[in-house]
C-alpha positions as CSV (number, residue, x, y, z in Angstrom):
1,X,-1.6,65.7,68.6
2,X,2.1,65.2,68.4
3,X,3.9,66.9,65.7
4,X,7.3,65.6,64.4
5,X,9.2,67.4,61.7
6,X,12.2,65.9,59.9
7,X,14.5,67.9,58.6
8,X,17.9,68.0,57.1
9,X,20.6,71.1,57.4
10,X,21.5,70.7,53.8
11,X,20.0,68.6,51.1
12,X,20.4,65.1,50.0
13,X,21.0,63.3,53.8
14,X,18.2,60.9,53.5
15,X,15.7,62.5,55.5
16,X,12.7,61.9,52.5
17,X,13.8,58.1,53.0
18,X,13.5,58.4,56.6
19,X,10.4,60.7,56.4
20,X,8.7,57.6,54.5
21,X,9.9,54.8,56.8
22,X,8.6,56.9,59.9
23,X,5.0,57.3,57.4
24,X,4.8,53.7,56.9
25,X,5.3,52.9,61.0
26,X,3.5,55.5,62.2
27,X,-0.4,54.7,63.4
28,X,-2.9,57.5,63.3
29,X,-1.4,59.8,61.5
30,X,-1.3,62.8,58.9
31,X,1.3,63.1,56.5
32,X,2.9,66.6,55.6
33,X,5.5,67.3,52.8
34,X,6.3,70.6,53.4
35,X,9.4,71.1,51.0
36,X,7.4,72.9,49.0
37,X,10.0,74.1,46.2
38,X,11.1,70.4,45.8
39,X,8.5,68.1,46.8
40,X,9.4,64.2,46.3
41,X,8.0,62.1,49.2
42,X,4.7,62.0,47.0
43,X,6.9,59.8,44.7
44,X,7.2,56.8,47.3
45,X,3.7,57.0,48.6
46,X,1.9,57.2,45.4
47,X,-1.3,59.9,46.6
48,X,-4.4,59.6,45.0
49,X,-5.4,63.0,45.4
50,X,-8.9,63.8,47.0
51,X,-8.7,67.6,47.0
52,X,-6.7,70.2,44.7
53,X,-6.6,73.8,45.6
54,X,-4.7,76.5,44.0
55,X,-2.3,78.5,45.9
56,X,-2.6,82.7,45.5
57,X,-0.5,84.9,46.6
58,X,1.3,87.9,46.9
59,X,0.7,90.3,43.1
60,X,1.9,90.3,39.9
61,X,2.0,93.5,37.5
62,X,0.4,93.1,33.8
63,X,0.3,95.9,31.5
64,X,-2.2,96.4,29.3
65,X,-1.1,96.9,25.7
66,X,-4.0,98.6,24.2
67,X,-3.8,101.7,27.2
68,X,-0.1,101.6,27.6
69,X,1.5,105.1,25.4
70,X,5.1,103.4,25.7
71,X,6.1,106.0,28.0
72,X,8.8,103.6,29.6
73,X,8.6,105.2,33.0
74,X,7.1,101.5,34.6
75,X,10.7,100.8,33.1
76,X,12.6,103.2,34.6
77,X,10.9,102.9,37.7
78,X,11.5,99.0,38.1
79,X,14.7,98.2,40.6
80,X,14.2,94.5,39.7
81,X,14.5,95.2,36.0
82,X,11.0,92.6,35.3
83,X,10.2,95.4,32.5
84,X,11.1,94.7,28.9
85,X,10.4,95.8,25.6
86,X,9.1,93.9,22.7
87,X,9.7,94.5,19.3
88,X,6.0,96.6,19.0
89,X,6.8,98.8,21.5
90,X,4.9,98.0,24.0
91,X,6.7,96.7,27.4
92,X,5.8,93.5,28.9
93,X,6.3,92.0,32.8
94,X,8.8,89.2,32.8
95,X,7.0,87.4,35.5
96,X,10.2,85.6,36.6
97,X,11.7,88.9,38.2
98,X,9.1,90.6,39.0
99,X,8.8,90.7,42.8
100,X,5.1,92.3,43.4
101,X,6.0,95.4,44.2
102,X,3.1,97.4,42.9
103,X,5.1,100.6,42.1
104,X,4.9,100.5,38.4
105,X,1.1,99.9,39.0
106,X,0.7,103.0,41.4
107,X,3.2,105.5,39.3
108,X,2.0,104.6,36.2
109,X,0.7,108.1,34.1
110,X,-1.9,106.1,32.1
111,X,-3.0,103.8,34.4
112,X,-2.6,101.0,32.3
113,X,-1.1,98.5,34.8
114,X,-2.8,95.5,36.4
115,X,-2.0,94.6,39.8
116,X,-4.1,90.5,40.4
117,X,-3.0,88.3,43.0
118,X,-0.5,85.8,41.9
119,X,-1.2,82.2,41.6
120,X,2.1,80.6,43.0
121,X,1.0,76.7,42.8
122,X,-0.9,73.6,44.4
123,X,-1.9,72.6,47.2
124,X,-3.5,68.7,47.8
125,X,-5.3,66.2,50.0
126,X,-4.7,63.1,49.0
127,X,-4.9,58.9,49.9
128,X,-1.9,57.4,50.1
129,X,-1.1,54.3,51.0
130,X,0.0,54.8,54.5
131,X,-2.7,57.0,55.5
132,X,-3.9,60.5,54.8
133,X,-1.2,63.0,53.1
134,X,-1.0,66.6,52.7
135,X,1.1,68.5,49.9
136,X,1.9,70.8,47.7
137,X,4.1,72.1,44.6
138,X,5.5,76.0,44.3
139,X,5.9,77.2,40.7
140,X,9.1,77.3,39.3
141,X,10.6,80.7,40.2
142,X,7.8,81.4,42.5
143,X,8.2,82.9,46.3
144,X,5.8,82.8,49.4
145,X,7.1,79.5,50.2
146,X,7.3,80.0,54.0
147,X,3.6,81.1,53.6
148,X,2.4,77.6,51.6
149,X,4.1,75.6,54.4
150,X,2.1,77.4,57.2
151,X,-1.1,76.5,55.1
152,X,-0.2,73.2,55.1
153,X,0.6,72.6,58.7
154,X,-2.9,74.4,58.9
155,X,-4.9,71.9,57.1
156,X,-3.1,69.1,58.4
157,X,-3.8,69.8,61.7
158,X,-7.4,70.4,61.0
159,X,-7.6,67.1,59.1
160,X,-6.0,65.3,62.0
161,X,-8.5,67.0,64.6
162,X,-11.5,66.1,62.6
163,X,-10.2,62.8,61.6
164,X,-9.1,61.6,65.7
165,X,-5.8,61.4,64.4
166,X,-3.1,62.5,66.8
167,X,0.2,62.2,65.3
168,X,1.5,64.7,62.1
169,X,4.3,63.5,60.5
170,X,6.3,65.9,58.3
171,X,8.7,66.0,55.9
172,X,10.6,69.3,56.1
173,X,13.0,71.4,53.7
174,X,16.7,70.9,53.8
175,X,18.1,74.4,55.6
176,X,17.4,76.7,58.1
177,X,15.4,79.2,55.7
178,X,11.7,80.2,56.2
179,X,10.2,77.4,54.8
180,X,12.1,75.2,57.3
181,X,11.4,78.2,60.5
182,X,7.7,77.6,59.0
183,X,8.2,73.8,58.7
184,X,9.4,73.9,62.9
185,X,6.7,76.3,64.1
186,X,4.3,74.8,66.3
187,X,6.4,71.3,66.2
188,X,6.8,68.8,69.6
189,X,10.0,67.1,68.1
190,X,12.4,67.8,65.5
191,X,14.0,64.8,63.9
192,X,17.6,65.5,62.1
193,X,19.3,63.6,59.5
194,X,22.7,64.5,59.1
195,X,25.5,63.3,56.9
196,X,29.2,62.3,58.4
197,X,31.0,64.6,56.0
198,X,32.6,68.2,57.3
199,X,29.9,70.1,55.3
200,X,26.9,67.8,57.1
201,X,28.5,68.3,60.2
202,X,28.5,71.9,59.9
203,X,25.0,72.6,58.6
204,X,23.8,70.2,61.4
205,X,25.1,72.5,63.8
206,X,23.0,75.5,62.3
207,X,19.4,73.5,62.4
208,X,20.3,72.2,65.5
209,X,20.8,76.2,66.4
210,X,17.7,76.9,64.9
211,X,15.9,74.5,67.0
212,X,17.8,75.5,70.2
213,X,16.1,78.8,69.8
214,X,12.6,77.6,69.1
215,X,13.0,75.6,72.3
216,X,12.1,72.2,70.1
217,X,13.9,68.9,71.1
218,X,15.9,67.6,68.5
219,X,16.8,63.5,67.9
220,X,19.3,63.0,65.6
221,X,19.7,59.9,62.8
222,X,23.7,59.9,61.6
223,X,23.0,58.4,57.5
224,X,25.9,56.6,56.1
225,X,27.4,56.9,59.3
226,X,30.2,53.9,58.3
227,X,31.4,56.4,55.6
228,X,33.4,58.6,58.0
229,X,33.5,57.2,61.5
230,X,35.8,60.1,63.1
231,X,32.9,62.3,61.5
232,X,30.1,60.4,62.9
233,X,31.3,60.2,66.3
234,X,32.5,63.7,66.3
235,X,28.8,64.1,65.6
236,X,27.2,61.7,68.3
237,X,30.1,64.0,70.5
238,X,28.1,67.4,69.8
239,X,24.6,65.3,70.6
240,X,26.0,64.3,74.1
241,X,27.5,68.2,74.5
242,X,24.3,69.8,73.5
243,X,22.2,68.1,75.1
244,X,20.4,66.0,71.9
245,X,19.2,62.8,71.4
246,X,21.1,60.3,69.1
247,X,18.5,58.3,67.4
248,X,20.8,55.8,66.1
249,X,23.3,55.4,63.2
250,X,22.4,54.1,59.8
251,X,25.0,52.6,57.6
252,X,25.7,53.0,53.9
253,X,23.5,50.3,51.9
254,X,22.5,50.3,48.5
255,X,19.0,49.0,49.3
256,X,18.5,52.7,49.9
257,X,18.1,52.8,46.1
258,X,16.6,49.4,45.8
259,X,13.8,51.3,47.6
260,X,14.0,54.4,45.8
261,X,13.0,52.4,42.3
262,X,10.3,50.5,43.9
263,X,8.9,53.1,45.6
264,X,8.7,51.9,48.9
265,X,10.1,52.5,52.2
266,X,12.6,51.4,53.6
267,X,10.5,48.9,56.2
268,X,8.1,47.9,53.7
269,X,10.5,45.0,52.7
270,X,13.2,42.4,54.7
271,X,16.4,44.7,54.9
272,X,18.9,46.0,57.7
273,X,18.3,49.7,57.0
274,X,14.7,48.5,57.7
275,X,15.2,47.2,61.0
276,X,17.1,49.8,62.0
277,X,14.5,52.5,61.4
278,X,12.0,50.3,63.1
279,X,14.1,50.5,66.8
280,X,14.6,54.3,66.0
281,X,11.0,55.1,65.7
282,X,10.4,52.9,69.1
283,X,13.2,54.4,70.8
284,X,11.3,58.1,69.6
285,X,8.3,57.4,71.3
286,X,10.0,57.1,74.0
287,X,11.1,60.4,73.7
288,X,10.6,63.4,75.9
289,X,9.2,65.5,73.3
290,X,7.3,68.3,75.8
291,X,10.2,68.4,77.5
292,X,11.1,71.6,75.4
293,X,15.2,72.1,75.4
294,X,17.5,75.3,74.5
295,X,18.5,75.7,78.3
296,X,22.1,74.4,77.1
């Protein structure tokens, strides 16, 4: 199976419009979304969902009111300050700030503090119309996001195995945190989107780091590239000096929107952008992808 991950050094380049286009190309195939905290390529592809599983981990203290004294030491003890009183008395867990520690459940004098597994959010198999898709949703507030993305790329590999499928197509988070190091693991070809603005430019440089050290090979798609051309080709310049692969260059339109409202992609109807996208995803399968890079 072939594994391509597209991902973004900051948010808001395009690379869910891209992700989608590539989806709707793309021939036996599983599609991931694997930004997790934000999840929005489920809003173009329309899943039916076929399987819906919750997502536990990591602990959450509850103290129980009838056995709590109101001592306050699970107060005193907490450094993340998740312990507040109510008006009876008895303290309660703000589950926003607490971070699973467990030490107010261990030191507690009475006993009288919970420690369950935490349910965090979702995770789905669904039909959509360009195939198989696997996703998810974190909670609001909610951590262990590197962890649900892992799961994912799990489960879509196994559906792809069982299914004969041999290419996984993912949409990863904007960054270079651990949901995106999760998002890369394991990957044949990283995909960037990158804006022609000094701030794209300059968070493309750290994914493009990040993948250097994985050893992944990374093709690059400038968005709006017309915008700022000294950008753009200062961009294309670090491609040809790093040893990346320029894509192609895809200029401002507003059919991007167009899209957006009908919930398409971007090749699913008669446009330039379109076309474009269809020559980038041939010229990527021409790509070198085991050819793993990071010598430079």
């Amino acid at each position: 199976m072939r594994e391509i991950v597209v991902i973004s050094g900051k948010g808001g380049t395009g690379k869910t419009t891209v992700c989608a286009a590539f989806a709707h190309l793309a021939r036996n195939k599983v599609v991931c979304d694997l930004d997790v905290d934000a999840p929005d390529l489920h809003i173009l592809l329309r899943p039916e969902v076929q399987e819906h599983h919750p997502f536990v981990s990591g602990n959450e203290a509850v103290i129980r009111g009838d056995d709590c004294i109101a001592c306050g030491q699970c107060a005193e003890l907490c450094r993340f300050e998740a312990v507040r009183q109510t008006d009876g008395g008895i303290p309660v867990v703000d589950s926003l700030r607490c971070e699973g520690c467990g030490v107010c459940a261990a030191l507690c004098p009475q006993q009288a503090i919970d420690f369950p597994e935490t349910r965090c959010g979702d995770w789905f198999v669904s039909r959509s119309r360009f195939g198989l898709m696997v996703h998810a949703q974190l909670a609001p507030g909610k951590e262990n996001s590197g962890r649900l993305v892992s799961l994912l790329k799990t489960e879509a590999r196994n559906r792809a195995r069982e299914q004969g499928l041999d290419t996984i197509l993912c949409d990863g988070s904007p960054g270079v945190g651990c949901p995106v190091i999760s998002s890369l693991s394991g990957a044949h070809l990283a995909v960037g989107v990158v804006e022609p603005t000094p701030s794209g430019r300059h968070d493309f440089g750290r994914v493009a780091d990040l993948c250097r050290h994985f050893r992944i090979p990374l093709a690059v798609i400038i968005n709006k590239a017309d915008l700022n051309t000294a950008e753009a080709d200062a961009i294309a310049a670090d491609c040809a000096e790093q040893g990346h692969f320029l894509a192609g260059r895809l200029p401002f339109n507003p059919v991007v929107t167009r899209a957006m409202v009908r919930r398409q992609a971007l090749t699913e109807f008669d446009n330039p952008l379109g076309h474009l996208l269809k020559d980038m995803w041939s010229a990527l399968q021409d790509f070198p992808a085991g050819n793993r890079q990071g010598r430079k």
